[in-house]
N, C-alpha and C positions, 0 to 999 in steps of 0.2 A: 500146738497139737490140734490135729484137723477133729471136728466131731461128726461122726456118726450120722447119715440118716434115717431115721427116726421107721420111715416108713420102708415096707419090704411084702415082696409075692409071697403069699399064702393061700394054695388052693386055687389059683388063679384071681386072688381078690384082694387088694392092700390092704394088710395089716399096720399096726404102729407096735412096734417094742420099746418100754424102755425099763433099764436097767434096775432096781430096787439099790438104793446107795446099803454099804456094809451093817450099815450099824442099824438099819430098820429090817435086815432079813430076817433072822431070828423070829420077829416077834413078826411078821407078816407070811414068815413061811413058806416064802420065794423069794428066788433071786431077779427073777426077771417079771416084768408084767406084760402081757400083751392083749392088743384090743383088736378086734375088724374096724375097718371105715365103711365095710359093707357095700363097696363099689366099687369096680373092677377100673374103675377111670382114675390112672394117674394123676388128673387135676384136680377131681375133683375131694380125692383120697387127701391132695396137698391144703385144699381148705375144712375140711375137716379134722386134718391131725391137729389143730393148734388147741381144738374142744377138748379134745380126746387128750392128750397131754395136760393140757391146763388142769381136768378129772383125777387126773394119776398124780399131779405135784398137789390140790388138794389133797388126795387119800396120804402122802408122802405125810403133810403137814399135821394131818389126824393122827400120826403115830408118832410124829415128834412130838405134839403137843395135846396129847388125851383132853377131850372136854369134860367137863364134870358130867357126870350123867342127869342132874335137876336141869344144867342150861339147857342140854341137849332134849332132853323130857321139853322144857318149857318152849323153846325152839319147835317142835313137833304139834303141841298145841296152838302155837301163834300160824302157823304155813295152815293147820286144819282151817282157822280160825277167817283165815282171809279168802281162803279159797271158798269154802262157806257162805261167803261176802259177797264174793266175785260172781257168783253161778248162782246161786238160789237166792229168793226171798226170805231175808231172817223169819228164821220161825221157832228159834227157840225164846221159853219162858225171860232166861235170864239173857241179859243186854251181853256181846262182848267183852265191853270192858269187867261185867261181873263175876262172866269164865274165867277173865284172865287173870282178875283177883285170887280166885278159888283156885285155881292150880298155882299158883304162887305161894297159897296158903300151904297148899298141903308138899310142896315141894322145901317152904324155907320156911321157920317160925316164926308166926307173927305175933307181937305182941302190943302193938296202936292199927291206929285208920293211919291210911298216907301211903308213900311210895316211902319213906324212909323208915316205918314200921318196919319192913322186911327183915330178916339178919340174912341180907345177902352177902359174899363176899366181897370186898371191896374191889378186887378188880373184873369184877363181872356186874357191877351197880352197872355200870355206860350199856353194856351192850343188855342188861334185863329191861334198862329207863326206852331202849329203840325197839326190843321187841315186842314191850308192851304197848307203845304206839302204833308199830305197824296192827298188833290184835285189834285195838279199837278204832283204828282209822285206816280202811282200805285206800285210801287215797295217798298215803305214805307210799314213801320209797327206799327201800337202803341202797345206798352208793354202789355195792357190786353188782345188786341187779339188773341196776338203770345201765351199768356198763355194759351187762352180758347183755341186755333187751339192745342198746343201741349198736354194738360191733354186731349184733345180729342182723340188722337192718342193713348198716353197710356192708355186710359180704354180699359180693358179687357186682355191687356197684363201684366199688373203688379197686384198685389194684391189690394182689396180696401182701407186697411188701409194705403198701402204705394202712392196711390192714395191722400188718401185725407189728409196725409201729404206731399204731393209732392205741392200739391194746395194749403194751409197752410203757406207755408213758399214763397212760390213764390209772393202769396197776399200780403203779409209782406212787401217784396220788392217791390212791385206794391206799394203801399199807402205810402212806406219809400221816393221813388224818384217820384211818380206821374204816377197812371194809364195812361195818356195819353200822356206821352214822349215816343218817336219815339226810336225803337230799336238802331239807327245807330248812336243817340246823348249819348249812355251808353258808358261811358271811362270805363277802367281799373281803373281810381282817383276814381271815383263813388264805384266801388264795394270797395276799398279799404276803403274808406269813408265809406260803408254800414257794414263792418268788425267792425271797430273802433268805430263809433258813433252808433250804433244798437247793432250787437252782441255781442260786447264784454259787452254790459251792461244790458244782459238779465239775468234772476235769473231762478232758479229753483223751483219748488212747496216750497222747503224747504228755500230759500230765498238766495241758495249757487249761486258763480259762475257757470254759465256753462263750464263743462269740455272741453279742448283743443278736445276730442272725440266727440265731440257730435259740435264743433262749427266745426268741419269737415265734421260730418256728413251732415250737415244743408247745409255747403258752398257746398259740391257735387252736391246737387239738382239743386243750382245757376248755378253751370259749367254744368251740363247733359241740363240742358234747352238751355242756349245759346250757350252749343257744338253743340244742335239739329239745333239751330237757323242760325248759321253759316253754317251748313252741306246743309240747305234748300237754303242758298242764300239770308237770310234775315239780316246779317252783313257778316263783312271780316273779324272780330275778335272777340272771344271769351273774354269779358272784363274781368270775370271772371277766366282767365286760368291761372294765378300766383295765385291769390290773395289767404292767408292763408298759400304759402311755407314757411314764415317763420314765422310760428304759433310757443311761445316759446313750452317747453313737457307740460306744465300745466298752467292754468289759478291762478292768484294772488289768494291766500285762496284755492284755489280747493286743493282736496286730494283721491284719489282713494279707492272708499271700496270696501272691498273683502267681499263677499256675504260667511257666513260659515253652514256648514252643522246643522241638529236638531240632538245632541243629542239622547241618548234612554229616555233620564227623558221628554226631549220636546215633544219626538212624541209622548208620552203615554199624558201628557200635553192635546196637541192640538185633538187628537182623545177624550179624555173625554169629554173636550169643546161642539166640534162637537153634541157628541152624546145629550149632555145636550140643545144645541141648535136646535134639532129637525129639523135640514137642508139637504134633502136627497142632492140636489145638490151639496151643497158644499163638503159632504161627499163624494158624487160616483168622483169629481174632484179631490179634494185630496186624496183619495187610488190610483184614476190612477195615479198619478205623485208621489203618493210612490214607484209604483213598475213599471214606464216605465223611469222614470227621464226628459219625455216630460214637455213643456212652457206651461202654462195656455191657452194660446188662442190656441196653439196645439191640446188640448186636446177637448175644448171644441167645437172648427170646425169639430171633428170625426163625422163622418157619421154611418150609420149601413153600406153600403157598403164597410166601410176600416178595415170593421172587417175581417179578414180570417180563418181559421181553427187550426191558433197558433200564428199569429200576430196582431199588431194593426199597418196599414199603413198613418203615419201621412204623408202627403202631402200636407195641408190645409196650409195655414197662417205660415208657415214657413218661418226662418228668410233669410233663398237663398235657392238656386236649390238644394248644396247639405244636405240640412236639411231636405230634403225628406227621408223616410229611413222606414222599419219596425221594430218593436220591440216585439220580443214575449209575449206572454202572460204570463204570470207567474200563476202559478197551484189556488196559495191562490185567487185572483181576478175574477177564471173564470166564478164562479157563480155571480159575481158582472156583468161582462159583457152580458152573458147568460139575465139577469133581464134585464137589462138596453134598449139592442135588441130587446126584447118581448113587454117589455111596452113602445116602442118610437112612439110618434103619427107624427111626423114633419121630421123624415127621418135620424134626428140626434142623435147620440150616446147618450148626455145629452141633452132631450125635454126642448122645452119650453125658453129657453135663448132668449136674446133681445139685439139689438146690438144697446148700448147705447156711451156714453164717446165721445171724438173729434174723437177718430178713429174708433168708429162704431165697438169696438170688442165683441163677445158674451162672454170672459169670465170679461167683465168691471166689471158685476154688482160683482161676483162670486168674483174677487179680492178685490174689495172693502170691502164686508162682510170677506174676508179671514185676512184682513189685520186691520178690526179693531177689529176684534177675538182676536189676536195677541199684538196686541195694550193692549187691557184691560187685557192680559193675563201675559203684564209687557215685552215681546220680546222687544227686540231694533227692531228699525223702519228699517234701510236699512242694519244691518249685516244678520237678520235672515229673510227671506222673502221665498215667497214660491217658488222662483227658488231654494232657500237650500233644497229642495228634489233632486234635480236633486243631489247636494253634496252630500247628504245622502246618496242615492244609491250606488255612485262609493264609496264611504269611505267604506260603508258595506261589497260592492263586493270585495276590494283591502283586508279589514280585512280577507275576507273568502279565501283570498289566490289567487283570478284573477291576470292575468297579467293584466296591463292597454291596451294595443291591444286587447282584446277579451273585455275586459270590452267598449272599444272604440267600436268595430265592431256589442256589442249588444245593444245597446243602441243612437247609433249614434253620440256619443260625440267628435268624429274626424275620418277622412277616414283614412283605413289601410289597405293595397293591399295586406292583406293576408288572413283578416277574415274582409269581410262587407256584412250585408245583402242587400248591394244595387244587389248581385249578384244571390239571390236567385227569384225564379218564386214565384207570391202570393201565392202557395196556395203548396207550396215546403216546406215541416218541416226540418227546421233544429237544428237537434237534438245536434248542437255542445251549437245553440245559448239559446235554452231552458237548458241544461245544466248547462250556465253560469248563467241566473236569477234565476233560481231556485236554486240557493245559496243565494239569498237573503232572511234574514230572519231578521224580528224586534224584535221578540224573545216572550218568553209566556206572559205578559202581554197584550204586544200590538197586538200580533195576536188576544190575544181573543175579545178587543174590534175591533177590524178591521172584525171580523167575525160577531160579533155582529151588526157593522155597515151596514154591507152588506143584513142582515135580514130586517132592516130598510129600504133598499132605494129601490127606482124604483121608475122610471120617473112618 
C-alpha cells in the first residue's frame, strides 16, 4: 500500500496533515492533525516536515502513554533549572542541586538524606537519577537532545535522504538504550551490547541477514554522532570508536549478489512492457538510464537547469561528492530530453514525482512500478534490477571496443586522471566524450521501440 504525502497547499503555504490513529481520537478530540511549515517553498516545506511530524508522533506517544503528573511537574523544574544556568549568573539563595532536592521532596515522600530516600516509583528511579543530573549539572546531556541539537547542524549540509536516515537509525539507538540517559553514562559495553543484541538481529525486506556492509554502514552514523559529540565537549570518549573492528567479512547466511547486466532479449522484454503499460514516466526514466548508466533517484532529482547543450549534470542525490559528474547526451534520446524540457511545469526534468518511501525519494514511486513490472515479467528480484542499466551500458560500450578508462571518464563510473568530465566547463562540448556514447547502440529492434517510446512521452 502506497503512503500518503504528509505535505499538501494550504492557502498557498505547505501544510503537513497527519491522521490521529483510531483509538487516540476520542481522547484528543480530532481525527486529523494539521501543522503549517510556514513556507510557501516546496523544499524547504520538505525539510521541515520531519520536525513537524516527529512533534505529532511525540503528542501521539503522550496519549498512549500519560506521564505521571510529579515526573512531568519534576521534568518542568529541571528544563527552568538549566536554562537558569545557561543565561543568567546563579543568583539564587539555594544551590541547584538544593531546588532539585525540594521539589522532589514535595512531589514524592521523603523519609532519609540520599537519592534512595525518595518513594519514587520504580520505573521512573532512571529517568528521576538523569533529570536530577541534568538540574545540577548544566553541562550534562540527555541523548535525544544531543540528537535533535546534531541533525540540527546537519540539515542542509547533507542530503535529505541521508538526513533522514542519519535520524532513523540514531532514534533506534535512542529507544534501544533510553531517550533520556545522559550522554556521559554511554560505555563502549553499551554500544558493543547494541551491535550484538540489535544489530546483528535485524533482517532485510527479504527476511536475509543484514550484510557485514550495511551493519557498517549503520555503525558509522553511531561513531560520526558521538565523534561530533566528543568534538563539542559533550563526552571524553567516543563509546562507539572500536565497536564493529572486529565485524567477521559476512554475516551467518549472508551472501553477496552481483547485480547483472539486461540482455538484448530483456531490454526488448522490458521496453514492450513499458510501451503496453502506457507509463510516460517510467518510460522517459528508463531510456535515461539506458543511455546515461545514472541511479534512479539521480535521474529523477534532474532539474531543467542540469540540462546543457550536450550534457546531463547529475549533481542531485548522489551517492558522495565525487558522483557528481556530467554525462553526454547520446544523439537517440535528444528528442526525448528536448520533450521533456518543453513540457516540465515544476522545474524538473521528469514533472510531477512525489517524494514518498522512508527516505522521501522522487524516484520511490517510479521504482516501485519498475520493479513489480519486472517481477510479473519473471526477472529475478535482486540479480536483475534497474541499476543492471548502468551494467548494460558499460558491457555494450566495452563490446563496441571502449577502453574501460573512457568508458569510466563518460559515464562517471570511477575517476581517471586522464579523461574525466569533472574537468570540462558546462556548456564545453566534448567531443572525445560524445564519441564514446555514441557507440552505444541497442541495436534495430530495440531502437525502434525506444523511438517509439519517445513519441509517447512528455511530462
Amino acid at each position: 500500500m502506497k503512503k500518503t504525502d504528509p505535505l499538501f497547499l494550504r492557502y498557498r503555504t505547505w501544510s503537513v496533515k497527519k491522521k490521529v490513529p483510531k483509538e487516540l481520537q476520542e481522547a484528543m478530540k480530532k481525527t486529523v492533525i494539521v501543522i503549517s511549515t510556514r513556507t510557501r517553498d516546496r523544499k524547504e516545506a520538505e525539510r521541515r516536515q520531519h520536525e513537524i511530524l516527529a512533534k505529532i508522533e511525540e503528542e501521539f506517544e503522550r496519549y498512549r502513554n500519560p506521564e505521571d503528573p510529579k515526573l512531568e511537574s519534576f521534568r518542568d523544574t529541571v528544563n527552568w533549572l538549566r536554562e537558569e544556568q545557561s543565561t543568567n549568573t546563579w543568583q539564587q539563595e539555594l544551590s541547584p542541586e538544593e531546588i532539585a532536592d525540594i521539589a522532589l521532596s514535595q512531589l514524592y515522600y521523603r523519609y532519609s538524606k540520599g537519592m534512595d530516600a525518595f518513594n519514587i516509583p520504580p520505573e521512573h528511579t532512571r529517568v528521576i537519577e538523569n533529570l536530577r543530573q541534568l538540574a545540577i549539572n548544566p553541562e550534562a546531556h540527555q541523548l535525544k537532545e544531543a540528537v535533535k541539537q546534531y541533525l540540527g547542524l546537519k540539515e542542509g549540509s547533507v542530503r535529505a535522504s541521508s538526513l533522514i536516515e542519519k535520524e532513523r537509525h540514531l532514534i533506534k539507538f535512542s529507544e534501544w538504550i533510553g531517550p533520556e540517559t545522559l550522554l556521559t553514562d554511554i560505555k563502549a559495553i553499551d554500544a558493543g551490547r547494541f551491535l550484538t543484541e540489535f544489530m546483528y538481529k535485524q533482517k532485510t525486506k527479504t527476511g536475509a541477514p543484514l550484510s557485514v556492509s550495511t551493519i557498517k554502514k549503520h555503525l558509522s552514523i553511531h561513531k560520526a554522532f558521538f565523534e561530533w559529540a566528543e568534538s563539542v565537549g559533550m563526552i571524553d570518549r567516543n563509546p562507539f570508536e572500536k565497536t564493529g573492528n572486529k565485524l567477521p567479512r559476512r554475516t551467518t547466511g549472508g551472501s553477496k549478489i552481483k547485480v547483472r547486466a539486461w540482455n538484448e532479449s530483456d531490454v526488448i522484454t522490458l521496453l514492450q512492457a513499458i510501451k503496453a503499460k502506457n507509463h510516460p514516466k517510467l518510460a522517459s526514466i528508463t531510456l535515461l538510464a539506458m543511455y546515461t548508466g545514472a541511479r534512479g533517484n539521480e535521474l529523477a532529482e534532474l532539474k531543467v537547469e542540469d540540462v546543457t547543450s550536450w550534457s546531463l549534470k547529475i549533481q542531485r542525490e548522489t551517492k558522495n561528492e565525487n558522483s557528481q559528474r556530467n554525462i553526454p547526451i547520446h544523439s537517440r534520446i535528444k528528442p526525448l530530453i528536448v520533450k521533456l524540457k518543453e513540457s516540465s511545469y515544476d522545474g524538473y526534468l521528469i514533472s510531477g514525482l512525489t517524494r514518498v518511501g522512508v527516505d522521501k525519494k522522487r524516484f520511490h514511486r517510479l521504482g516501485n512500478d519498475f520493479s513489480e513490472m519486472k517481477s510479473n515479467l519473471g526477472f529475478p528480484k535482486r540479480i536483475k534490477v534497474f541499476h543492471s542499466f548502468r551494467h548494460t551500458l558499460v558491457t555494450r560500450l566495452r563490446d563496441a571496443g571502449e577502453t574501460t578508462a573512457k568508458i569510466a571518464g563518460t559515464i562517471g563510473h570511477m575517476q581517471d586522471d586522464d579523461f574525466t568530465l569533472h574537468q570540462y566547463a558546462d556548456e564545453l562540448e566534448s567531443e572525445l566524450a560524445i564519441e564514446v556514447i555514441e557507440k552505444l547502440d541497442y541495436r534495430e529492434t530495440a531502437n525502434k521501440l525506444i523511438d517509439e517510446l519517445i513519441e509517447l512521452t512528455s511530462n
